[in-house]
N, C-alpha and C positions, 0 to 999 in steps of 0.2 A: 471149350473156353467159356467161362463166364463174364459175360457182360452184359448182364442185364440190369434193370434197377426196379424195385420195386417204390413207388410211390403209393403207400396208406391213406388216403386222404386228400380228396382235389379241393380241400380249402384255398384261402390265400398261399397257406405257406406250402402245400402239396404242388398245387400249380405252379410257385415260383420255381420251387427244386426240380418241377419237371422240364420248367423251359432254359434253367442253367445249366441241367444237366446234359440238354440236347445242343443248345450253345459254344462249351466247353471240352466238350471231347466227342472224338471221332470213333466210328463205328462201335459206339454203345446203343443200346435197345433199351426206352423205359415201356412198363406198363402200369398202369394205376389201378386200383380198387376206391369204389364211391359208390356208396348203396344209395346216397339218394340225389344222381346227377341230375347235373340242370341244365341241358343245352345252352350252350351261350358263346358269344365271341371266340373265348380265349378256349373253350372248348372245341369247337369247329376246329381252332389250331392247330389243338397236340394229334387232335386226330389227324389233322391233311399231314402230320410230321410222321406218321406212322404210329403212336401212344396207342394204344389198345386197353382200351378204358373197360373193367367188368364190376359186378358187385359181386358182394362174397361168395355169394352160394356159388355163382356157375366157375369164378375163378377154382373154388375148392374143388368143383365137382368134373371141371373140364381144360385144368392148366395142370398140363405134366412134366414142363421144364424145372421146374422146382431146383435143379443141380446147376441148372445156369444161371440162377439169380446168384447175383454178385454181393450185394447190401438193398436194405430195405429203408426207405425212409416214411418215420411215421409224420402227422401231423397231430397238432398239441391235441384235437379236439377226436382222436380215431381212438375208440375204448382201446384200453393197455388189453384188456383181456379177453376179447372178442377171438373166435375161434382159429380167424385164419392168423390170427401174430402166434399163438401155442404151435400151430405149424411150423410158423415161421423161426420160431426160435428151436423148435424140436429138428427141424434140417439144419441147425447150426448157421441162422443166415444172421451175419449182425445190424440190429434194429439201433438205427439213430435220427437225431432231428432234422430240421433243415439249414437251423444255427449252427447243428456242427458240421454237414454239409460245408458251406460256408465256409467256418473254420479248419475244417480239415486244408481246402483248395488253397485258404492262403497261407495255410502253414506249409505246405508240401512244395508249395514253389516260391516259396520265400520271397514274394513278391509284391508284400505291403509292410510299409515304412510306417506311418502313421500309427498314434496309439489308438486302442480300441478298448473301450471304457463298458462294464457288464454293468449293467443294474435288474436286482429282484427285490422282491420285500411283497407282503401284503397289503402292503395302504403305500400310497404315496408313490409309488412307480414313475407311472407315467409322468405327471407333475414335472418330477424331478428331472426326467430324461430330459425334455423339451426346457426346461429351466436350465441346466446345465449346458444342451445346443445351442439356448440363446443367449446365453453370458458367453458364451465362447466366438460365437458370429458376432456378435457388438463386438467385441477384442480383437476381429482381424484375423479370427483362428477359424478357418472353415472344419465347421462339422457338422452332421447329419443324424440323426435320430432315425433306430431302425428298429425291427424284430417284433416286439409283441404290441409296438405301437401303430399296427395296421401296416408295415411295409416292410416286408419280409425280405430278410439280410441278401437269398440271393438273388431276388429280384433286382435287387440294385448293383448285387457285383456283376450280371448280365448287364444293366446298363452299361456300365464302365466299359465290360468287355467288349460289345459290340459297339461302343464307341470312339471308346482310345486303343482296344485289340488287349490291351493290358491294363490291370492296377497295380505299376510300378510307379506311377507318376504321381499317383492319388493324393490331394494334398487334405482329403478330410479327415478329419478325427470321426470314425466311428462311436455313435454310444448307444451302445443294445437296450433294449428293455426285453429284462427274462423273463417269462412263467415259469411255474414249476412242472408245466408240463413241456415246457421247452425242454428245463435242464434236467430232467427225468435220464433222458437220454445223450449227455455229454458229457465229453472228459477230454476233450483238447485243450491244453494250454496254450490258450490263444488273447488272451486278456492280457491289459496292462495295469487295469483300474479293474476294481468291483467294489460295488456297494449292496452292503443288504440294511433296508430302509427299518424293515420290523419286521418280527415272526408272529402271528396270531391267528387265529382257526378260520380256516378257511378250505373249500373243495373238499368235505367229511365225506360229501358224498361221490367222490372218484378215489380218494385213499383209504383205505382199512381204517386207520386210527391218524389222531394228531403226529406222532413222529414220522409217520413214510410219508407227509405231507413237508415236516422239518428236514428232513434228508432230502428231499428234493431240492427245496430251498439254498438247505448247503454246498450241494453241490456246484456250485457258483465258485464255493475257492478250488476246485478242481483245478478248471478252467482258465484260473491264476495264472501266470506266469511266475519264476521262481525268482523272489526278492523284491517281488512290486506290493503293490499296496490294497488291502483292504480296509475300507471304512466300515464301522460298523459301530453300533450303538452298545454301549454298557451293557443296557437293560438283553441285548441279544447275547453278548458274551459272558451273559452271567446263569443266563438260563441252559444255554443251547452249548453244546459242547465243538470249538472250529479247532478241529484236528489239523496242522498245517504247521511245520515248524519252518517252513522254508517259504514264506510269505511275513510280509511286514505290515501289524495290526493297527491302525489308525483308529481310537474311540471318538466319537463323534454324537452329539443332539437327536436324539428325535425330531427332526424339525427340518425339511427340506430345504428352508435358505444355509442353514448351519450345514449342511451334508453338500453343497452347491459351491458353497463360499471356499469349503476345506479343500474342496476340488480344484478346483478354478486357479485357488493360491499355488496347486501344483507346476499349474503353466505356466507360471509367473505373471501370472497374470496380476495388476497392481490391486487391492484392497477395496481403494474407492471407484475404480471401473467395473470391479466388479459389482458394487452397489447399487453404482447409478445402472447398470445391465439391467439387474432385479428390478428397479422400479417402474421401467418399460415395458415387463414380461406381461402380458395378458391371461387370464384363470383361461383356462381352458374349457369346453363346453363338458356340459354331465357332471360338473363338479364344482358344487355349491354354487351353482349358473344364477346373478339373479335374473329372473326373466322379465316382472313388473309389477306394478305395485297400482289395486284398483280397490277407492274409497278407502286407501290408509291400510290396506292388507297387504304383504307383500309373499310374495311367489318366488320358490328355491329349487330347482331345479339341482339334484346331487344323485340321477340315476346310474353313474357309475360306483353308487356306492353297493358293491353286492357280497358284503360279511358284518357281520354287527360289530366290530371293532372300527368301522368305517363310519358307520351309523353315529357311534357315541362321537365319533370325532366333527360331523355335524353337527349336532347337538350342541356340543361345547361352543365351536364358532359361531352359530349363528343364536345371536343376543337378541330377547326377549322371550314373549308367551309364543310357545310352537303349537301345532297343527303340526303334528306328524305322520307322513304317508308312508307306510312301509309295506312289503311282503314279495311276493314270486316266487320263481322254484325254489323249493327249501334244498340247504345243502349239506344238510344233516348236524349241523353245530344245532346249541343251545339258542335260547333269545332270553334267556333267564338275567343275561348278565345285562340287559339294558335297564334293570327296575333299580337300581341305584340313581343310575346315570337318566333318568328321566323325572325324577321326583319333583327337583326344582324347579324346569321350565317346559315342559311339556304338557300341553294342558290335555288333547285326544289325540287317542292313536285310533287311526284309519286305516285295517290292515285290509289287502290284497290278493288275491290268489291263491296258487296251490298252497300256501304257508300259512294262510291270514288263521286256522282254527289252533293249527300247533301255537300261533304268535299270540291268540287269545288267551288260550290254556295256561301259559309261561307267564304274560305278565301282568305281576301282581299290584293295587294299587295307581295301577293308570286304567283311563276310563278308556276301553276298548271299542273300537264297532268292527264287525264283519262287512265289508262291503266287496259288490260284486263285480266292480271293473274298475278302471283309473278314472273313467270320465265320471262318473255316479260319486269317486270319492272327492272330487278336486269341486264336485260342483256341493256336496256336501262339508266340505272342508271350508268353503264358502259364506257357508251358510252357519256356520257357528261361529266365526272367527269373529272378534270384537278389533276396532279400528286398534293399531299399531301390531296385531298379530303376523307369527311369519307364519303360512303351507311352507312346508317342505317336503317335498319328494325326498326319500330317501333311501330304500326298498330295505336291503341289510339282505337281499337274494339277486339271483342270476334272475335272467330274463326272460326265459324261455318258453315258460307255461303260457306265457300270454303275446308276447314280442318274439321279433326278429334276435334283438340283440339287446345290449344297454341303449344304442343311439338312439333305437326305435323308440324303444321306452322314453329316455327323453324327449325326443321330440314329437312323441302323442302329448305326453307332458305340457310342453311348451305352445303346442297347437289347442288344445282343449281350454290353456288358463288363456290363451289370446281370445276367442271368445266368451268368457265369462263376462266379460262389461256389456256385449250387448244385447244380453236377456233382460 
């Protein structure tokens, strides 16, 4: 009998799928692989639950039930092509995410009422998730923003469960935030909404080329339900080809209030309530954060911007002479396309890390410096800037080479420009 589960990845989202799945049903066995575990809380758990936690090597070299695993579940950040998934797919075991996890459970027991709203796209994601939650809570409409916004879908349908026993009652509106390394990995028709905000280069360096990056992406109207609604931008449906004849196409703004507002109008929600919503909503931190403004200079915090299509969208918003901080793990795109887009108001770039010599090389006509950490550039950045100038942090890479994450990133950021006044 198979009933095992494999869990890929004790991230956030490996961990939630491990403790839903020990929650949810009876006599199943999970085991996980994590090559680089961290002892902790929620660790000590799975293990007093019985979870048999290994890293690759000794799983490959010393797990011979192989014929008992039932389904594997990967997480977004567990390499697609690392030796033990070639296994895994070579026994015929099928690999899925933790969202469709999730989605499988509520589809198969038909036991949530409420709609459940996808959103992906390369810029603008987040924002929108959390804009759309809270035009919806101001309106009386309880909803919850989940998935790649730090709190993974089943971690919260284990809330429910161990709390009400069931999600029949549930009266929130789900609204997911996808990666494309989420929806890599799904095809349940579990959506009511989807939104895809923009397609532009991004993760070169986890996909082959820009289209297995676009297919990713796409896969979101999979996920559709048959005759509900996708939003989606011109500019996406003119490029990108959304094969789906049995979904209903909504064009829509580039523009996160415009892509919020068309939503919202769906619930009936009135016009001007949802207005007044939007002028309550708070920017969120890492994204275009200002942080403060010392001797007429002011400080921009935008570390969650990590693809140069994010980069330019800084740029554009934030008005006047810039100081621009960019660099990090490179992800294999171009930085060529930001010497347009920097001509007019960017006076130096300040690049950063593993990227800062490629970031040199690429752009032409802006005055470049290599510099050797955040805190060397922000205190340099400092020191050129003329009163009414912005810094901006902006990187246009991942975080990795040097940080934890984006947050880290940001908030050395914000730690580093807090004391600059008092040297």
């Amino acid at each position: 009998m198979k009933n095992i589960y494999l869990i890929l990845g004790l991230s956030l989202s490996g961990r939630a799928a491990s403790f839903f799945l020990l929650n949810q049903r009876k006599n199943i066995r999970v085991i996980a692989i994590e090559d680089n575990l961290k002892e902790d809380v929620e660790i000590r758990l799975l293990k007093k639950q019985n979870v048999k936690i290994f890293n690759s090597k000794d799983f490959i070299e010393n797990f011979s039930d192989l014929n008992k695993i039932e389904k594997a579940v990967i997480s977004p950040g567990f390499n697609p092509e690392a030796k033990i998934v070639k296994i895994i797919k070579k026994n015929k075991i099928e690999i899925f995410s933790e969202i469709e996890l999730g989605a499988r459970f509520l589809k198969e027991n038909k036991i949530y009422k409420n709609k459940i709203i996808g959103i992906t796209g390369t810029n603008g994601k987040t924002t929108l998730t959390k804009l759309i939650e809270h035009i919806l809570n101001e309106n009386k409409i309880k909803a919850k923003s989940l998935g790649n916004i730090k709190i993974p879908f089943t971690s919260y349908l284990t809330k429910i469960l161990l709390k009400n026993n069931n999600v029949e009652n549930q009266k929130e509106t789900f609204i997911l935030e996808l990666s494309s390394f989420q929806l890599e990995k799904m095809k349940t028709k579990f959506l009511d909404a989807a939104i895809i905000t923009n397609i532009t280069e991004d993760h070169l360096d986890r996909y082959p080329n820009f289209k297995a990056y676009v297919d990713a992406k796409l896969r979101i109207v999979k996920c559709l339900k048959n005759r509900k609604n996708l939003y989606v931008t011109k500019k996406v449906l003119k490029t990108f080809i959304v094969n789906n004849s049995k979904i209903n196409i909504k064009e829509v703004k580039e523009d996160i209030e415009d892509v919020a507002i068309k939503i919202c109008l769906d619930f009936k929600i009135v016009k001007k309530n949802i207005l007044c919503a939007i002028k309550t909503f708070k920017s969120l931190e890492h994204r275009l954060e200002f942080v403060r403004e010392i001797k007429g200079v002011y400080f921009y915090n935008d570390s969650k911007a990590t693809n140069a299509h994010s980069v330019i969208y800084a740029v554009k918003k934030i008005k006047g002479s810039i100081i621009l901080i960019v660099g990090g793990k490179d992800k294999g795109f171009s930085y060529r396309i930001w010497n347009k887009h920097f001509k007019d108001n960017v006076k130096y770039v300040l690049a950063i890390g593993e990227s800062s010599k490629k970031i040199k090389e690429e752009l032409i006509g802006c005055r470049v410096q290599v510099i050797k950490d955040l805190k060397t550039a922000i205190e340099k950045a400092f020191s050129l800037a003329k009163k009414e100038d912005r810094v901006l942090l902006s990187p246009g890479c991942s975080s990795f080479d040097m940080f934890k994450n984006f947050e880290h990133r940001g908030d050395s950021f914000k730690k580093f420009v807090s004391i600059l006044g008092d040297k």
